[in-house]
N, C-alpha and C positions, 0 to 999 in steps of 0.2 A: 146539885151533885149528890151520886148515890152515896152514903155514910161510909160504904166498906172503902170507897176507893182514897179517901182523904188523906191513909198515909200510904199508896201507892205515886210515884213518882215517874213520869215518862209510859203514863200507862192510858188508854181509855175504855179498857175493856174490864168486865168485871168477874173474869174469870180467868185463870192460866191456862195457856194453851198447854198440850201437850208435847211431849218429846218424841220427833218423830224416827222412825225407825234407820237411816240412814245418819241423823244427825246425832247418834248415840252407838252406830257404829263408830263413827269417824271421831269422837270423841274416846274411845276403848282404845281407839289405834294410837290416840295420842297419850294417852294415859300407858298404853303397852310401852310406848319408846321413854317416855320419863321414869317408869316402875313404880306409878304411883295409883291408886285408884282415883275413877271419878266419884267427886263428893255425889252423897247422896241425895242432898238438898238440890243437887244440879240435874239430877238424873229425873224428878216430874215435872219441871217448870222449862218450857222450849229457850225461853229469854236468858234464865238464867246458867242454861248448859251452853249455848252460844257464849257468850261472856264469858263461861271459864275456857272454853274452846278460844276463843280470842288471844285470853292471857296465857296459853300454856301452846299454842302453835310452834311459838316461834324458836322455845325450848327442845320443844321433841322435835323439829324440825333441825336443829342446831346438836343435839345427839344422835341422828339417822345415819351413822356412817363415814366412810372413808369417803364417799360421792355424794355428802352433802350441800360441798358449796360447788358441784357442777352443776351448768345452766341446765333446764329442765328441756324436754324437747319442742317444746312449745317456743321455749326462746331462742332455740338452736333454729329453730324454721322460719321464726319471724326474721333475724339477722341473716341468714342466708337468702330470703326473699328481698330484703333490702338491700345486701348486696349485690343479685343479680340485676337489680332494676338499676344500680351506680355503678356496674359495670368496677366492682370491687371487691376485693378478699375479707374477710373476716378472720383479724390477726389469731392465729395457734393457740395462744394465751388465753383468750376468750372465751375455751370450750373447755376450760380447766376451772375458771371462777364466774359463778353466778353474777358477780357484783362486777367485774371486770365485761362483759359483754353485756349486762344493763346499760355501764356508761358507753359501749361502742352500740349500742342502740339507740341511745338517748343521741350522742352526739352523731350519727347518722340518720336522724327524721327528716 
């Protein structure tokens, strides 16, 4: 084993990748909606700006608004696709909460 790697963890490579130009976009965007900066220790290492991107999603996703907990269009398509093929409505409720047309998705597979 090469010396440098021995206190890396979860690693086989022996160099960091870089941070690529979309994934440090989308990390500013989430750092825009919290008001916080991305660390700079996150900003050259790919691994470790995913990870803070992980941990702070779910935040700035949970501050983005009055239309945050509606379904996204992607899940508005897929339940209406499943309801046309059961020959069924997709209750009113369900285009108002993300988590509310998850479980009318889930319990329609």
């Amino acid at each position: 084993m090469h010396p440098d790697t021995t206190s890396r963890t979860n690693s086989n490579d022996y160099h960091r990748l870089p941070v690529s130009d979309k994934q440090l976009r989308f990390a500013q965007q989430i750092a825009t909606g919290l008001g916080k900066p991305v660390p700079e220790a996150a900003r050259g290492d790919r691994r470790a700006l995913s990870a803070w991107i992980d941990e702070n999603r779910v935040q700035a996703t949970l501050n983005a608004g009055r239309f945050a907990s509606y379904p996204s269009s992607k899940q508005v398509a897929f339940a209406e696709r499943i309801a046309r093929m059961k020959r069924r409505t997709v209750p009113d409720e369900c285009f108002r909460d993300r988590q509310m047309m998850s479980r009318w998705i889930d319990s329609n597979l």
